[in-house]
N, C-alpha and C positions, 0 to 999 in steps of 0.2 A: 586538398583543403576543404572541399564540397563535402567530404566524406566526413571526416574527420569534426565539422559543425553539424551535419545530422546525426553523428553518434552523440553527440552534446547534447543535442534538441532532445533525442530523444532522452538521454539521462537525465534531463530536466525535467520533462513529462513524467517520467516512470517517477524521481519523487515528488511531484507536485501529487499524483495521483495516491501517492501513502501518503503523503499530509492530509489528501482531503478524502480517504478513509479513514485514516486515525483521528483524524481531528475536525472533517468533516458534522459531526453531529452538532458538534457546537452551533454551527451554523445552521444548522436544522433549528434547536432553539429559539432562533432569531428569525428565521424565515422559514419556517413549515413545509412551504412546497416545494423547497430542496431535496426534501426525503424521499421524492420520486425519482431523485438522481442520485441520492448518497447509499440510499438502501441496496437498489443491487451492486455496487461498488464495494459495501461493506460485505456482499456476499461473496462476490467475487476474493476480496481478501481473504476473507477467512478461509473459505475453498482450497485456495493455494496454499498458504502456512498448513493447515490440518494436513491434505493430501498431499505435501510435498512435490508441490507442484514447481516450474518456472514458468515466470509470466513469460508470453509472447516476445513484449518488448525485450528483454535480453539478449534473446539472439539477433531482432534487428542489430538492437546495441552491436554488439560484438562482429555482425557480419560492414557493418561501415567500419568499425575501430579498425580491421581487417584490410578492406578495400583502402581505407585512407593510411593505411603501414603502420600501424600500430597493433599491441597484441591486443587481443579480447581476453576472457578471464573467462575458469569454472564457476562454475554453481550458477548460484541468482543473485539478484539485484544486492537484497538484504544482506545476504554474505558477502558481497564482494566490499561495498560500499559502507553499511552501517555495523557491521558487526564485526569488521574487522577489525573497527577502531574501539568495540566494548568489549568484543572476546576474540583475542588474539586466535585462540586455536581452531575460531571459525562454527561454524553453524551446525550443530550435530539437531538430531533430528527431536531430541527431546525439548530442548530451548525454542524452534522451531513452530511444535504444539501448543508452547506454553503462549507466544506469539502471538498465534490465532486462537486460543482460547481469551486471553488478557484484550485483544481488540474486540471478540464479541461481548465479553461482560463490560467494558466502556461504554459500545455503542449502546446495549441492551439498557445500562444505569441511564444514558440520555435519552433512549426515547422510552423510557417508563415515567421519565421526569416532564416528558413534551408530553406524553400521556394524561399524567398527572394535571398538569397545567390545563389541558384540552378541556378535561372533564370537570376540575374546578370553575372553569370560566363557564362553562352551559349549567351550571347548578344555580 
């Protein structure tokens, strides 16, 4: 049972932590000095999607799912979780790039706009 509630914990961290890269910026807007916490996060995402990477947390994931008797899953988080439920046939590598391209030009459009805002307000 102990296993099996840290393989959750952690499933719960792993998308808290893509909420608050993908949507993270928003909150930068509203409180600025978050962006010394959302920035390298947002590198770290994009890092992974580009280089087809798997984050760390996965295999914690899978090695409790495991210890608590249950199966663990291929790939990463995104394919296991989110994309099996948009694209059935699962994560190929060009959907992937598009990914982490599509969350850097988000983050990029919000802090051009926190940008923008900074440098209107000292004029």
């Amino acid at each position: 049972m102990l296993y099996g509630w840290l393989a959750n914990l952690i499933l719960l961290t792993h998308l808290a932590f893509i909420l608050f890269v993908a949507l993270g910026g928003l909150a930068v807007l509203r409180r600025p000095r978050l962006a010394w916490l959302h920035l390298p996060c947002v590198a770290w995402g994009v890092m992974v999607e580009l280089m087809g990477w798997i984050c760390p947390l996965t295999p914690w994931e899978n090695h409790f799912r495991r210890l608590a008797g249950q199966a663990g899953y291929e790939g990463d988080f995104i394919q296991h979780y989110l994309l099996a439920a948009i694209y059935p046939e699962g994560l190929t590598r060009s959907v992937q790039i598009v990914l982490g391209l599509g969350l850097a030009v988000i983050n990029l459009a919000i802090y051009g706009l926190l940008l923008y805002r900074t440098q209107s307000r000292t004029r």
